[in-house]
N, C-alpha and C positions, 0 to 999 in steps of 0.2 A: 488812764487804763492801768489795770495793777492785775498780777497774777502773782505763784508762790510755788515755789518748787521746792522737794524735800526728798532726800536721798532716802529710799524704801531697806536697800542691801545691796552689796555688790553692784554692779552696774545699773541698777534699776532704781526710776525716781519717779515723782507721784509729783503733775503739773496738777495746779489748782488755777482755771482763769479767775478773771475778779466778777464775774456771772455765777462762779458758783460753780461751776461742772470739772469733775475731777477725769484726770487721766494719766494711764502706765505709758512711758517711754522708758528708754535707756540704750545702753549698745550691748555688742554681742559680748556674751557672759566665755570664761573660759572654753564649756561645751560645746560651745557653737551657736545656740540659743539666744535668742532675745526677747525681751519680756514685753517689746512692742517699736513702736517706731522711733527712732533716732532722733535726735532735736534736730539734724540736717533734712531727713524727711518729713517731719512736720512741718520745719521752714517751705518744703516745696510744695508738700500740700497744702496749706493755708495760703502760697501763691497761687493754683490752680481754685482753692477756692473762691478767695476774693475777686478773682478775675472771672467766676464761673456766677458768683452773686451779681456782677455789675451785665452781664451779657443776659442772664433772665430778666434782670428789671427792665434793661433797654428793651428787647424785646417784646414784652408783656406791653411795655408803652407805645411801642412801635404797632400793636397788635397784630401779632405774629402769635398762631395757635401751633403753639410750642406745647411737648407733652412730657419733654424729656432734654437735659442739656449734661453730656459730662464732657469730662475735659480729661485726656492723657498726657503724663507728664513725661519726659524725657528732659536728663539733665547729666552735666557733664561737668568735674570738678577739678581745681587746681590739683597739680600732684605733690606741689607742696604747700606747706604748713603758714597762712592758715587755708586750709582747701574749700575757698569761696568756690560758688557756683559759675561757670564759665558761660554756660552756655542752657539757655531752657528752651525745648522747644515745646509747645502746649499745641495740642490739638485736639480742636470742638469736635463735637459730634451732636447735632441739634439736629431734635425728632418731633415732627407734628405734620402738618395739613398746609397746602398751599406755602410753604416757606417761602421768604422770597432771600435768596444766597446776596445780593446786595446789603439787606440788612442786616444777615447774617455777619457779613464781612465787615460791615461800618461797627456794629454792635461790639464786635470783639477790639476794634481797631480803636475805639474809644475808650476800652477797660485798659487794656494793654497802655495804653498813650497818655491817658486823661485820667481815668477816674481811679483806677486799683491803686494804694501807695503799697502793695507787695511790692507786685511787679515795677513799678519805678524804684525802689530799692532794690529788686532782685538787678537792676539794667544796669545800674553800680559798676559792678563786675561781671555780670551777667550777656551776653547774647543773647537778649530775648528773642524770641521766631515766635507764629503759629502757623496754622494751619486748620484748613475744619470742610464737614463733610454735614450734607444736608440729607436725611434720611424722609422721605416721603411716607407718611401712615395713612392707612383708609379710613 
């Protein structure tokens, strides 16, 4: 895996992954402003990601008519330097027809556990938790 990072101005820098797709992060500019997410917020979205990619596929295999899956992140950070991640709690929110909450619970419990290496790197330092809520559609 290879990506490329290059400082834009001031706080502001321009990720290139090795797929090709470009994007603004950086931190807060004197203003108060920021030109987009923090390399620490990406870190926690690309955990919430990865862990949101391994719970559809389970899912989808499990056949579970799923129509929608996000995940909210809540996380909490060293107060000193370096200020790793302490503690993430991630909570599902899976929406479809006849769910069944077991699979729901195994499906996540196995991203979390087994298949994400975010989240087993975030667990490092991290408390990982979840939590998750089964939304019935007609």
């Amino acid at each position: 895996m290879k990506a490329r990072v290059k400082w834009a101005e001031n706080r502001t820098f321009i990720g290139k992954s090795g797929t090709g797709h470009n994007f603004v992060f950086g931190t807060k500019e004197e203003d108060g402003t920021t030109p987009g997410p923090s390399p620490m917020e990406l870190v926690l979205i690309g955990t919430g990601g990865c862990s949101a990619y391994d719970v559809v596929s389970i899912l989808e295999k499990g056949r579970q008519q799923i129509e929608d899956v996000v995940v909210e992140l809540d996380a909490d950070r060293a107060e000193t330097t370096p200020a790793v991640f302490t503690r993430i709690h991630m909570h599902f929110v899976v929406k479809g027809r006849n769910i069944d909450p077991k699979k729901v619970e195994r499906a996540i419990e196995l991203s979390v556990e087994k298949y994400c290496s975010a989240s087993a790197m975030m667990a490092k330092t991290a408390e990982v938790v979840h939590s998750f809520d089964v939304v019935e559609t007609s």
